[in-house]
N, CA, C and O atoms as CSV, one atom per row, in Angstrom:
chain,resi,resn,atom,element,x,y,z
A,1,UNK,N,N,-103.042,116.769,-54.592
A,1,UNK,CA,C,-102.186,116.938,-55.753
A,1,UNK,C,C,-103.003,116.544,-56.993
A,1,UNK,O,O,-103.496,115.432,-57.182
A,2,UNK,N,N,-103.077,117.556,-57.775
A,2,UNK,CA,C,-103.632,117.220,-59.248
A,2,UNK,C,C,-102.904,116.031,-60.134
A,2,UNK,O,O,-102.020,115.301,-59.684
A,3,UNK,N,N,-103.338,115.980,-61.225
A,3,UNK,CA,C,-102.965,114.436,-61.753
A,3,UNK,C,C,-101.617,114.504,-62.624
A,3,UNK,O,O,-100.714,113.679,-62.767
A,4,UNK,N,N,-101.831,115.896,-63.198
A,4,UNK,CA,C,-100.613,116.401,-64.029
A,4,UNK,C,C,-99.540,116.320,-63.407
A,4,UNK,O,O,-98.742,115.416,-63.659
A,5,UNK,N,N,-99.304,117.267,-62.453
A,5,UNK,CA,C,-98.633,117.474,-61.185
A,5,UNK,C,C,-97.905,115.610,-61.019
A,5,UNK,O,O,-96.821,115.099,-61.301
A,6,UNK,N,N,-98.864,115.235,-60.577
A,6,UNK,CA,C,-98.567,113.655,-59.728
A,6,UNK,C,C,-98.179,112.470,-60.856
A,6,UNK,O,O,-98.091,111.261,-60.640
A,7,UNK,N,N,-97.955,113.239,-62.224
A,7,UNK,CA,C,-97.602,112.798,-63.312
A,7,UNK,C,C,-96.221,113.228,-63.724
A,7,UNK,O,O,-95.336,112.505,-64.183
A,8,UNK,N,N,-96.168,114.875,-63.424
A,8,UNK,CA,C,-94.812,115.160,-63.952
A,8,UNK,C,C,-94.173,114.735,-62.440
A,8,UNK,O,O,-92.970,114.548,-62.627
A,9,UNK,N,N,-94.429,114.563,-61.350
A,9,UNK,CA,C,-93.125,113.991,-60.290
A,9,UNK,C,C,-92.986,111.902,-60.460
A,9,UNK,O,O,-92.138,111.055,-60.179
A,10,UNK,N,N,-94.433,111.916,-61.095
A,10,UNK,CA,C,-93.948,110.273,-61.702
A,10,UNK,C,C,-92.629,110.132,-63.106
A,10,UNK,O,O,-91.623,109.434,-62.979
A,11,UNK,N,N,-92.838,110.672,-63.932
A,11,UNK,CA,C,-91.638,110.748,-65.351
A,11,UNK,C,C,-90.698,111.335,-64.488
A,11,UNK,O,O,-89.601,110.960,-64.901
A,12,UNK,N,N,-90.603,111.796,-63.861
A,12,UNK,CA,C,-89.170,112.628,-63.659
A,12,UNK,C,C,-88.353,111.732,-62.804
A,12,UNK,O,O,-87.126,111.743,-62.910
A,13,UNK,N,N,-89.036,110.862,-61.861
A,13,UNK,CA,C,-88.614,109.820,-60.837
A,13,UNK,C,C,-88.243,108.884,-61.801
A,13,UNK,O,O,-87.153,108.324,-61.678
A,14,UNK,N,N,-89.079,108.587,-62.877
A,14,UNK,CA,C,-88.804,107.272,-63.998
A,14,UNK,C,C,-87.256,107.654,-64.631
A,14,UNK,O,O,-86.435,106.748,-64.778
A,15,UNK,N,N,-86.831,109.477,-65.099
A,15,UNK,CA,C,-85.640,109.617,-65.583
A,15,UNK,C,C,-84.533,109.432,-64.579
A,15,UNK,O,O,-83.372,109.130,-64.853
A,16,UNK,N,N,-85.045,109.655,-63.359
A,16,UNK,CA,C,-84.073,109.734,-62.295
A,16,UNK,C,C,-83.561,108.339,-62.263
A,16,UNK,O,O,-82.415,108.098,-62.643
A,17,UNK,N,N,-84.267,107.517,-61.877
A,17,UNK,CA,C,-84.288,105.935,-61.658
A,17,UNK,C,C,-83.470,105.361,-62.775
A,17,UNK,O,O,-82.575,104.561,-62.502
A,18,UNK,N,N,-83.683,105.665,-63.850
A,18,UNK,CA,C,-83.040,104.992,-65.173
A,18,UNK,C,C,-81.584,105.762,-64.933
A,18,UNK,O,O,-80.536,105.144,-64.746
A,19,UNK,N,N,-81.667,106.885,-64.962
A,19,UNK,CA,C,-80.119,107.252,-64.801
A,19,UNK,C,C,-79.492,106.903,-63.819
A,19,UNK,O,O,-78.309,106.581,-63.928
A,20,UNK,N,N,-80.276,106.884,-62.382
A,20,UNK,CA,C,-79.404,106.267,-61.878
A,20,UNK,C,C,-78.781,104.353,-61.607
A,20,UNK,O,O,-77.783,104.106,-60.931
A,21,UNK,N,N,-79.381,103.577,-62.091
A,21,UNK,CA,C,-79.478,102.528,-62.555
A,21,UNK,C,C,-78.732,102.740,-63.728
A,21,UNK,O,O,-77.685,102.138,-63.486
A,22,UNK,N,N,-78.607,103.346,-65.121
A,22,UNK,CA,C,-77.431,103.285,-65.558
A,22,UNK,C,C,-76.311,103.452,-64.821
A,22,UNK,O,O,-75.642,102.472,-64.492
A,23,UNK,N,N,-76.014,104.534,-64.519
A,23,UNK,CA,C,-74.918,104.876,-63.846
A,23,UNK,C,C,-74.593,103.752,-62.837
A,23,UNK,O,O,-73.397,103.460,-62.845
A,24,UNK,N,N,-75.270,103.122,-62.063
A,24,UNK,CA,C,-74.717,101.955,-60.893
A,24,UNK,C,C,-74.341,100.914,-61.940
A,24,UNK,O,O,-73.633,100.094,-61.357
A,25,UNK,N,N,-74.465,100.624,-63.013
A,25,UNK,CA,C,-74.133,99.715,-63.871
A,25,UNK,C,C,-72.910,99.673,-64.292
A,25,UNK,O,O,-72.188,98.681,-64.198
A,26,UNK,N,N,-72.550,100.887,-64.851
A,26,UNK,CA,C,-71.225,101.055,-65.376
A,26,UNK,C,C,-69.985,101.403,-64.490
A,26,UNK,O,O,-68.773,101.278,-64.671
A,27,UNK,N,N,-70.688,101.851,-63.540
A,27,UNK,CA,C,-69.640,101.952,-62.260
A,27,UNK,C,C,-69.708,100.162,-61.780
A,27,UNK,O,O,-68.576,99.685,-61.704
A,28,UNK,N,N,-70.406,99.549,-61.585
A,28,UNK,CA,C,-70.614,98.259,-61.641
A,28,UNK,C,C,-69.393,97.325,-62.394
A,28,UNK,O,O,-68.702,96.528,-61.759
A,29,UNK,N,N,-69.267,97.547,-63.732
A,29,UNK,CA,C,-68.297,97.481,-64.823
A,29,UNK,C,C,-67.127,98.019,-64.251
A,29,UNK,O,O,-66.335,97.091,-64.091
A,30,UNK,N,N,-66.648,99.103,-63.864
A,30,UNK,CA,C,-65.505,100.389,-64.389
A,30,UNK,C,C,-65.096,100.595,-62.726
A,30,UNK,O,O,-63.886,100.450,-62.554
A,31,UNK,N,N,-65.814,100.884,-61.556
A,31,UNK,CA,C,-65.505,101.752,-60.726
A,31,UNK,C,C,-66.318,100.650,-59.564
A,31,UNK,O,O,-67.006,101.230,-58.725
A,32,UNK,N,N,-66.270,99.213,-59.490
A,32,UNK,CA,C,-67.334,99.278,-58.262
A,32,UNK,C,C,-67.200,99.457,-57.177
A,32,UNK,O,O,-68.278,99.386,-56.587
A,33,UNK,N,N,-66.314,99.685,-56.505
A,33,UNK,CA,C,-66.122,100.925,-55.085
A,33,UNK,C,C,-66.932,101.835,-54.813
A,33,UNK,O,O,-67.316,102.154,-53.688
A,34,UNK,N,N,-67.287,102.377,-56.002
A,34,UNK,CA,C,-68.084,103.885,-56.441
A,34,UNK,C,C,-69.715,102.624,-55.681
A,34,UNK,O,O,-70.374,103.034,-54.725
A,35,UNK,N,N,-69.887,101.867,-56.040
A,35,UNK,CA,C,-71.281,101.197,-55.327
A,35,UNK,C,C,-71.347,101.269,-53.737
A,35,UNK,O,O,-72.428,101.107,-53.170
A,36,UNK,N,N,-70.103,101.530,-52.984
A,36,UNK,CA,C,-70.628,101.134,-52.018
A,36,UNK,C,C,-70.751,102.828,-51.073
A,36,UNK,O,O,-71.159,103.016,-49.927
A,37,UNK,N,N,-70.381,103.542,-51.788
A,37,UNK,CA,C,-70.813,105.459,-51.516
A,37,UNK,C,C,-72.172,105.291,-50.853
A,37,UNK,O,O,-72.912,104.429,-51.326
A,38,UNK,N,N,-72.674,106.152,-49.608
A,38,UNK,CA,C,-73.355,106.290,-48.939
A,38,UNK,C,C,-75.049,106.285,-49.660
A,38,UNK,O,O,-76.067,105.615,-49.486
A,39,UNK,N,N,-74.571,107.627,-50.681
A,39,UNK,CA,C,-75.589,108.163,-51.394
A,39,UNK,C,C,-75.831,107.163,-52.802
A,39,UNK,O,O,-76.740,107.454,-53.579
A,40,UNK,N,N,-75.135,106.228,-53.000
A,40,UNK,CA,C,-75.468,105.545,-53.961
A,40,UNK,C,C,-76.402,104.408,-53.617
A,40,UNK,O,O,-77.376,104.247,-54.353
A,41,UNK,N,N,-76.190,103.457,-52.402
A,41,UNK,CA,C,-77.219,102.842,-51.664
A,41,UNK,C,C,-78.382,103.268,-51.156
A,41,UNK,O,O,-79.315,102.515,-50.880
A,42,UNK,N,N,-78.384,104.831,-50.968
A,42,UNK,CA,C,-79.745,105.247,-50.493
A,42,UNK,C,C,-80.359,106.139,-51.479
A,42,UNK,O,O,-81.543,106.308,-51.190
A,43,UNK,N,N,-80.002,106.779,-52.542
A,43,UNK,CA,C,-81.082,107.632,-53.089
A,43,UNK,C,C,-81.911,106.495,-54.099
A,43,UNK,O,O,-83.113,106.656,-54.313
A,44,UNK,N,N,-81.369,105.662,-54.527
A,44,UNK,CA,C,-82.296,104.810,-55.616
A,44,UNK,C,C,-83.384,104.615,-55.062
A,44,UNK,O,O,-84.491,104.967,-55.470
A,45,UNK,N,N,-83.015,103.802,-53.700
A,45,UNK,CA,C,-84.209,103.198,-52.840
A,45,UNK,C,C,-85.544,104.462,-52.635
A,45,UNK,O,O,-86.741,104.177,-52.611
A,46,UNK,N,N,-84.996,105.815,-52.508
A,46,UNK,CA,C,-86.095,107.000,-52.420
A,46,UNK,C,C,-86.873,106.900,-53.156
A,46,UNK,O,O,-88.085,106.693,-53.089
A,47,UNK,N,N,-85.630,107.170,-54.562
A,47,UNK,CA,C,-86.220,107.653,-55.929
A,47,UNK,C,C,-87.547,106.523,-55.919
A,47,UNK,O,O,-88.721,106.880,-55.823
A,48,UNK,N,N,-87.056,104.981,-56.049
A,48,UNK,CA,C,-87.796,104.481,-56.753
A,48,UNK,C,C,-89.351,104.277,-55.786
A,48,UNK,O,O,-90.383,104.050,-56.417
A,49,UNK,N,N,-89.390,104.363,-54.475
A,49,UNK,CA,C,-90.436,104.642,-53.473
A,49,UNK,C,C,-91.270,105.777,-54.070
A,49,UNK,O,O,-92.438,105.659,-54.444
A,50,UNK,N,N,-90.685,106.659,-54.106
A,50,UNK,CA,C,-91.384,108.150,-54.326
A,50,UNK,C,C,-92.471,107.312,-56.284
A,50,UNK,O,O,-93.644,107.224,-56.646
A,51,UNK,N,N,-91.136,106.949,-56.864
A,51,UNK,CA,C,-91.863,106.121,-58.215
A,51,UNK,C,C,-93.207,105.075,-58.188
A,51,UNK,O,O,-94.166,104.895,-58.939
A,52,UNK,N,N,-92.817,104.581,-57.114
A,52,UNK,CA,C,-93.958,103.292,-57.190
A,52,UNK,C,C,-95.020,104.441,-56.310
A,52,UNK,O,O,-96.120,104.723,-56.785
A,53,UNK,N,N,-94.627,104.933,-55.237
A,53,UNK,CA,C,-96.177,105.403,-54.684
A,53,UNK,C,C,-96.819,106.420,-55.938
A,53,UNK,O,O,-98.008,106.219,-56.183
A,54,UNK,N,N,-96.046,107.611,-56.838
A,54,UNK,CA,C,-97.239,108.048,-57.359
A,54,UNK,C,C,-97.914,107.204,-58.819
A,54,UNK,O,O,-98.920,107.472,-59.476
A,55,UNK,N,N,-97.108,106.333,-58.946
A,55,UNK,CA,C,-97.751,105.057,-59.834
A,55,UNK,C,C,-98.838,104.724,-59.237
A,55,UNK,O,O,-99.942,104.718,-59.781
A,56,UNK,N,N,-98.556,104.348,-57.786
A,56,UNK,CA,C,-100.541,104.110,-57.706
A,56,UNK,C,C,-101.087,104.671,-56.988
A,56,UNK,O,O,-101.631,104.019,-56.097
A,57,UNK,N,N,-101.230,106.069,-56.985
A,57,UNK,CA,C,-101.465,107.274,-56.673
A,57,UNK,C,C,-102.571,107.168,-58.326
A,57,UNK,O,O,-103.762,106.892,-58.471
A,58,UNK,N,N,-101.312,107.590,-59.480
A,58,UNK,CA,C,-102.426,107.721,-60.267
A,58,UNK,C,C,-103.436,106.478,-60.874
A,58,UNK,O,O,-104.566,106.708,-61.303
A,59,UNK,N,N,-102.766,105.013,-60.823
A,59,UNK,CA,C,-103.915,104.248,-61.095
A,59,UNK,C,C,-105.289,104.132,-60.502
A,59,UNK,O,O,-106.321,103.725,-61.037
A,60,UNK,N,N,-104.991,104.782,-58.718
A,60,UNK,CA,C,-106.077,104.859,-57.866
A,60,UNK,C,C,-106.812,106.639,-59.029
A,60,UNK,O,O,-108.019,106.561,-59.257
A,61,UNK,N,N,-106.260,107.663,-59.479
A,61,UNK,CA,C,-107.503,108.508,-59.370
A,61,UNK,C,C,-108.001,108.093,-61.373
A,61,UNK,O,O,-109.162,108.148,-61.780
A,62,UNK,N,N,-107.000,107.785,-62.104
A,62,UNK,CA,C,-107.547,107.548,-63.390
A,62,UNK,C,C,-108.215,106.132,-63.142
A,62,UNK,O,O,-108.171,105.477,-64.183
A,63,UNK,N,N,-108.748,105.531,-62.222
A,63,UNK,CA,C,-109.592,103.788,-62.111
A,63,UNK,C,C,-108.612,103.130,-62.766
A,63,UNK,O,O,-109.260,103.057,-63.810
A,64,UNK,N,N,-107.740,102.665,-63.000
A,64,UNK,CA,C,-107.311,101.406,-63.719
A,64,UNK,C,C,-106.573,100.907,-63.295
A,64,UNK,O,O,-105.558,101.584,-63.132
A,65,UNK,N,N,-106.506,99.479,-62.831
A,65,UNK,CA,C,-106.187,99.011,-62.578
A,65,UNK,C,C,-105.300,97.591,-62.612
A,65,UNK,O,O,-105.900,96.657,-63.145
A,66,UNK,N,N,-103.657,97.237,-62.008
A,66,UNK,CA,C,-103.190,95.944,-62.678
A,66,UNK,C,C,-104.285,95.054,-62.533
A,66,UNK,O,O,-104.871,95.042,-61.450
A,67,UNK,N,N,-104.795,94.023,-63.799
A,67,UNK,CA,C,-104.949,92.677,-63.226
A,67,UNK,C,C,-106.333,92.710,-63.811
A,67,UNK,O,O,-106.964,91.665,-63.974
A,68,UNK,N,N,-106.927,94.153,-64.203
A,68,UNK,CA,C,-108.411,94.642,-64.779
A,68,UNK,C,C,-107.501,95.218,-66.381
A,68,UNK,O,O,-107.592,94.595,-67.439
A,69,UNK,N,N,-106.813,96.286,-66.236
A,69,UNK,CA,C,-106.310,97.227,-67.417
A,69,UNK,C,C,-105.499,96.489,-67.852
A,69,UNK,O,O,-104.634,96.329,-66.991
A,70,UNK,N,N,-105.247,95.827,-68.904
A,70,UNK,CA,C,-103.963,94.793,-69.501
A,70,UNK,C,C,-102.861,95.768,-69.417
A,70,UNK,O,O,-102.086,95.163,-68.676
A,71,UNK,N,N,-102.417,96.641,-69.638
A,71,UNK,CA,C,-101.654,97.557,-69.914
A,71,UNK,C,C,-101.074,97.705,-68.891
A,71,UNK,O,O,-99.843,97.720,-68.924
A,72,UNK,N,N,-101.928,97.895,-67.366
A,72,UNK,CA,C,-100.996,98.170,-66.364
A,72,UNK,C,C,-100.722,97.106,-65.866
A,72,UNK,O,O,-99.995,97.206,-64.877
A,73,UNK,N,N,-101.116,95.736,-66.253
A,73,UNK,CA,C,-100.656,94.688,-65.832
A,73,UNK,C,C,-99.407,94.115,-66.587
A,73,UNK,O,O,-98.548,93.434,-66.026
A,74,UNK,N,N,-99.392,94.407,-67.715
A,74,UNK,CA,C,-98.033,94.174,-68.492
A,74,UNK,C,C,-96.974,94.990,-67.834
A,74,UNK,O,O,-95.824,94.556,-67.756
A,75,UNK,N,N,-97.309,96.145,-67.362
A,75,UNK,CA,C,-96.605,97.098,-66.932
A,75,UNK,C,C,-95.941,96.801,-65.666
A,75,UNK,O,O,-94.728,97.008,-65.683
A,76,UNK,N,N,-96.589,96.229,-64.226
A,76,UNK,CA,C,-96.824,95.445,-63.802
A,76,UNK,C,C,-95.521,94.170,-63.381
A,76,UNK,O,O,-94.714,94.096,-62.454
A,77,UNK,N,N,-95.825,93.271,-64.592
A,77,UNK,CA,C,-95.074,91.843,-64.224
A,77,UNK,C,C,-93.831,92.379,-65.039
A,77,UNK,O,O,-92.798,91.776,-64.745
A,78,UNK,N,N,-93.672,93.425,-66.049
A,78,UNK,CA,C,-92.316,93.779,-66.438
A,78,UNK,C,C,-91.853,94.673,-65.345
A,78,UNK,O,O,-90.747,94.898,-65.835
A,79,UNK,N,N,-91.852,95.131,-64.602
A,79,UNK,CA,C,-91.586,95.535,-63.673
A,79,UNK,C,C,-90.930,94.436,-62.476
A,79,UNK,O,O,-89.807,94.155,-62.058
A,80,UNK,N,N,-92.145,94.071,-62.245
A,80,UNK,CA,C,-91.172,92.543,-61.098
A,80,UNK,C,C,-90.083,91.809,-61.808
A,80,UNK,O,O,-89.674,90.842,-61.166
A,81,UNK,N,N,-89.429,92.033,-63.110
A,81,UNK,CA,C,-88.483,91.432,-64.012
A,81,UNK,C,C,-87.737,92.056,-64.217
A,81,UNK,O,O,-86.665,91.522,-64.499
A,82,UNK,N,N,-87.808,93.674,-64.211
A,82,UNK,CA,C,-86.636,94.636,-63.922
A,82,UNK,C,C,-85.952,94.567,-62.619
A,82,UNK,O,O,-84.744,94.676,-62.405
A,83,UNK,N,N,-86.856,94.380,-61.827
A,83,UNK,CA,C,-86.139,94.464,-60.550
A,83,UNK,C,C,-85.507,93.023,-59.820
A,83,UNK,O,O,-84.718,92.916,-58.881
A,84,UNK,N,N,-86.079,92.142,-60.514
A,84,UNK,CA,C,-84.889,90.798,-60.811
A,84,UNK,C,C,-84.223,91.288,-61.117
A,84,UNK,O,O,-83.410,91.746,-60.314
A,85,UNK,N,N,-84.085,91.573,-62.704
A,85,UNK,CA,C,-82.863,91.247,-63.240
A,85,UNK,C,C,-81.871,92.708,-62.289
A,85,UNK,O,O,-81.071,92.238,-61.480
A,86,UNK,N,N,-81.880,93.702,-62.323
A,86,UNK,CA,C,-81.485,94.684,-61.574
A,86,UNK,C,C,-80.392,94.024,-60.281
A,86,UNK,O,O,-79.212,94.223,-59.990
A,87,UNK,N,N,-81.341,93.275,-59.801
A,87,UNK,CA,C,-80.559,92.368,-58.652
A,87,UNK,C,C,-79.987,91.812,-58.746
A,87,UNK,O,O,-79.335,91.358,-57.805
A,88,UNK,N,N,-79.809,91.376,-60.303
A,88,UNK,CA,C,-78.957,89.793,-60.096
A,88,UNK,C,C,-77.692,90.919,-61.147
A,88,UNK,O,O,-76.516,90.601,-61.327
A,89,UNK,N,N,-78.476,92.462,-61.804
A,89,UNK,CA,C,-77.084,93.088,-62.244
A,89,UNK,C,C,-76.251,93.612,-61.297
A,89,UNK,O,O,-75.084,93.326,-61.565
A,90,UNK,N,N,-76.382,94.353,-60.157
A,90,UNK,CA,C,-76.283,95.334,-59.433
A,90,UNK,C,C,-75.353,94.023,-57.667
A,90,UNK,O,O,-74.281,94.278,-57.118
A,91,UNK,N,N,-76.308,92.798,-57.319
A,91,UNK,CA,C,-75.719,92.528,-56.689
A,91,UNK,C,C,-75.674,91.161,-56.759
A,91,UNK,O,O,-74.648,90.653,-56.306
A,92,UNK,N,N,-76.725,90.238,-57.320
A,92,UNK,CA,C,-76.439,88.432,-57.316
A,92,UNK,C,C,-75.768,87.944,-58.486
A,92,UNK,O,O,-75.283,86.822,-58.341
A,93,UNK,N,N,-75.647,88.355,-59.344
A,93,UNK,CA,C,-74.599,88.152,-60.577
A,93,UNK,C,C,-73.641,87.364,-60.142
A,93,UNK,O,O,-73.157,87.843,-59.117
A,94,UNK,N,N,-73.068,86.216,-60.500
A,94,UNK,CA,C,-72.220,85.645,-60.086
A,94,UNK,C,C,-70.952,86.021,-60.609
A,94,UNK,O,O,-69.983,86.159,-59.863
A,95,UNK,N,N,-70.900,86.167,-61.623
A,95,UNK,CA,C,-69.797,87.031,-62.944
A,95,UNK,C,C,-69.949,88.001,-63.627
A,95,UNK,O,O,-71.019,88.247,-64.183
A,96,UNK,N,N,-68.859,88.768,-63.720
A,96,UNK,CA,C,-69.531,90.058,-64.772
A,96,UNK,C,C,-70.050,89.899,-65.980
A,96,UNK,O,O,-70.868,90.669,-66.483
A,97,UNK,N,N,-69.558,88.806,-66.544
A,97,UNK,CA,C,-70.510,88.301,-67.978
A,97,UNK,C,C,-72.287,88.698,-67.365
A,97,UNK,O,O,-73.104,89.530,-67.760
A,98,UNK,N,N,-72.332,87.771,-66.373
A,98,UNK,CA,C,-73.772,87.525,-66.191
A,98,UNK,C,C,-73.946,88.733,-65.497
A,98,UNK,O,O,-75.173,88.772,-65.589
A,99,UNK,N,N,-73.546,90.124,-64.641
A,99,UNK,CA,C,-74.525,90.795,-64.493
A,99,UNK,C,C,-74.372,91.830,-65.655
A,99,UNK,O,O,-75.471,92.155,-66.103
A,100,UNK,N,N,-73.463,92.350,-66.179
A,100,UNK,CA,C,-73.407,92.855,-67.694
A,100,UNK,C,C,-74.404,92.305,-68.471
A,100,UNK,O,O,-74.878,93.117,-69.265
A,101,UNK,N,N,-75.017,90.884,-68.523
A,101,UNK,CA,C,-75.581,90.672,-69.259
A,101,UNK,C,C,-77.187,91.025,-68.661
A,101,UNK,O,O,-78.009,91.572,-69.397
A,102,UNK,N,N,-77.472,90.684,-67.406
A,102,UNK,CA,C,-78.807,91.324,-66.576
A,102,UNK,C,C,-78.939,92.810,-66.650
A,102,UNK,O,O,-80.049,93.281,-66.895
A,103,UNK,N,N,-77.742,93.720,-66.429
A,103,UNK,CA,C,-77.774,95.158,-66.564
A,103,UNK,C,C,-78.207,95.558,-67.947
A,103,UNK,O,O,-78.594,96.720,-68.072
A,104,UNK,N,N,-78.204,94.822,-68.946
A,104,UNK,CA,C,-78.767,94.758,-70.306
A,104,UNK,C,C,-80.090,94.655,-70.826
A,104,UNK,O,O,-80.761,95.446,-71.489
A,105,UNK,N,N,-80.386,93.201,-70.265
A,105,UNK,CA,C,-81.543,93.009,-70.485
A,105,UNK,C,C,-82.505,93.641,-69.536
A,105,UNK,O,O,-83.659,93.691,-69.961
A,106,UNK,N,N,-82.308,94.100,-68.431
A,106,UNK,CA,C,-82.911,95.108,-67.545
A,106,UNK,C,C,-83.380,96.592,-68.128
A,106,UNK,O,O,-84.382,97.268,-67.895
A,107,UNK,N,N,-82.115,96.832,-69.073
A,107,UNK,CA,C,-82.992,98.202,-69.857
A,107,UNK,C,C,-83.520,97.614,-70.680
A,107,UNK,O,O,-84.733,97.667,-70.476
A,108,UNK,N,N,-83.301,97.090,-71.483
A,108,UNK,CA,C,-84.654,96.918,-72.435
A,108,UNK,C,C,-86.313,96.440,-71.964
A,108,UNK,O,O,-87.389,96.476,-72.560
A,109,UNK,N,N,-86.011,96.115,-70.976
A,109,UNK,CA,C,-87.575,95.813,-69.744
A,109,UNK,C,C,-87.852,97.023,-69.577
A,109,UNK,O,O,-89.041,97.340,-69.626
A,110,UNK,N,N,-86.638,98.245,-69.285
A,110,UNK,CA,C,-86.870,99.326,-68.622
A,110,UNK,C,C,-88.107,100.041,-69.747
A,110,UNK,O,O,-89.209,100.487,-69.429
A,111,UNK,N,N,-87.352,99.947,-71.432
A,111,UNK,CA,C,-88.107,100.477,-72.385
A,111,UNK,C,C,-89.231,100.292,-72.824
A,111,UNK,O,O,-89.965,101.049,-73.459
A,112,UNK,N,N,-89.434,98.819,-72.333
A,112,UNK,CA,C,-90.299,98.170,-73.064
A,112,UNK,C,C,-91.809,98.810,-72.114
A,112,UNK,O,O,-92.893,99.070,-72.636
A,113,UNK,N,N,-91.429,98.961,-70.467
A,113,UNK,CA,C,-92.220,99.431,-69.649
A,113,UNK,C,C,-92.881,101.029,-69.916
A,113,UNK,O,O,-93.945,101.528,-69.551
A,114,UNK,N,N,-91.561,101.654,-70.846
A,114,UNK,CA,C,-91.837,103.011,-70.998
A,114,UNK,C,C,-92.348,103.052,-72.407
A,114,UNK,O,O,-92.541,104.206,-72.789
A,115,UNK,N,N,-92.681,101.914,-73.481
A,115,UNK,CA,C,-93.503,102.130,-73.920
A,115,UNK,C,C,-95.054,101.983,-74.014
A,115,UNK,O,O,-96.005,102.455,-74.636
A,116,UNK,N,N,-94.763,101.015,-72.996
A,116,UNK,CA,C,-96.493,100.282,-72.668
A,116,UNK,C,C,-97.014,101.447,-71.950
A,116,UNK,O,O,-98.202,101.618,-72.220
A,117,UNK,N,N,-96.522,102.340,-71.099
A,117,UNK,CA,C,-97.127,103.565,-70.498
A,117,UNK,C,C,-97.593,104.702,-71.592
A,117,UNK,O,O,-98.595,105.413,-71.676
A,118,UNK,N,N,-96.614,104.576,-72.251
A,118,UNK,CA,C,-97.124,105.620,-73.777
A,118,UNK,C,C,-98.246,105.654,-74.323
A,118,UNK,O,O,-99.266,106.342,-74.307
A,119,UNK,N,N,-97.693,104.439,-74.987
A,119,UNK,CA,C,-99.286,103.766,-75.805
A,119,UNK,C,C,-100.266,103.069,-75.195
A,119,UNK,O,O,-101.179,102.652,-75.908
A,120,UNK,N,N,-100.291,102.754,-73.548
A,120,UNK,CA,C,-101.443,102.046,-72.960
A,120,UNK,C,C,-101.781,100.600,-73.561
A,120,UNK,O,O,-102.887,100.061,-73.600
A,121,UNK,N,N,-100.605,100.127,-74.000
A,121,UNK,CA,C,-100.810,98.772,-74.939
A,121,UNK,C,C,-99.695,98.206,-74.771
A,121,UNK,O,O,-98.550,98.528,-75.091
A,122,UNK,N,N,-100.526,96.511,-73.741
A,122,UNK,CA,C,-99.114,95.714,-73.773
A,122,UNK,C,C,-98.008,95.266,-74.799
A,122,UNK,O,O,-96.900,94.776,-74.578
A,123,UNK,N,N,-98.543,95.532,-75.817
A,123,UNK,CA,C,-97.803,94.858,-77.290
A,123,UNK,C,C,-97.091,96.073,-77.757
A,123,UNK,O,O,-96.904,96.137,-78.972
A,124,UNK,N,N,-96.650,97.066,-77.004
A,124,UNK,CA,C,-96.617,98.819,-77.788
A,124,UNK,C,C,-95.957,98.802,-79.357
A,124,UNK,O,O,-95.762,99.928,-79.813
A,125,UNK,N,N,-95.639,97.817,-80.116
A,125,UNK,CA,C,-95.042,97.711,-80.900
A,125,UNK,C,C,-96.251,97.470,-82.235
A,125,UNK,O,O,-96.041,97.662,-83.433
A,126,UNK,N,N,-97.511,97.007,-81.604
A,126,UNK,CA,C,-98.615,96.217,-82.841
A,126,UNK,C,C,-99.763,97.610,-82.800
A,126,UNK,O,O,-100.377,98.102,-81.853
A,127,UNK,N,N,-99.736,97.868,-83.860
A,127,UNK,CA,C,-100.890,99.144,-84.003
A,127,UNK,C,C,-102.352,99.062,-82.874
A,127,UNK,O,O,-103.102,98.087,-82.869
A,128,UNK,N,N,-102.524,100.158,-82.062
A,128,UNK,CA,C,-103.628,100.236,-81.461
A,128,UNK,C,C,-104.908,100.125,-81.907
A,128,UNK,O,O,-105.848,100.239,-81.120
């Protein structure tokens, strides 16, 4: 698989994932019955497999690497913090205050991840 290719099935897994992670949120809020649907427990887990393998799919053919490339290492430990907080929105939350409030701060990790991929810069906010 070429890189483009193994790029456009990486973004498209990233829109999938975010939508569906919104969506378990607000059904979370509104509908949570709707969480325990067959297909709601198992496609995330795909999506986000299929996500992480061509993530390092392409760090293996562009060389860069977490822990060497700052960028993919920011990328990286915000990531292990989405998927905290994700957990503590989606199922360890003790109250809906608190996972409403993790389902929150979880997207903005989500963004913050999708801008450091943009701009290749952990700070994506401070001029390159």
């Amino acid at each position: 698989m070429d890189y483009l290719t193994l790029k456009a099935l990486h973004v498209g897994c990233v829109a999938t994932s975010y939508v569906l992670f919104l969506l378990r949120g607000l059904w979370m809020m509104f509908r949570p019955e709707w969480l325990q649907r067959r297909w709601v427990r198992i496609l995330p887990h795909v999506v986000d497999t299929v996500l992480l393998g061509s993530a390092v799919a392409m760090a293996l053919m562009i060389r860069q690497y977490p822990f060497v490339a700052g960028w993919l290492t920011a990328k990286l430990l915000a990531l292990l913090l989405y998927i905290v907080l994700g957990s503590i929105a989606l199922k360890r939350g003790r109250t809906l205050k608190q996972r409403v409030a993790a389902w929150l701060a979880a997207q903005a990790v989500f963004f913050y991840i999708v801008a450091v991929a943009l701009t290749r810069n952990p700070l994506p906010w401070t001029a390159s």
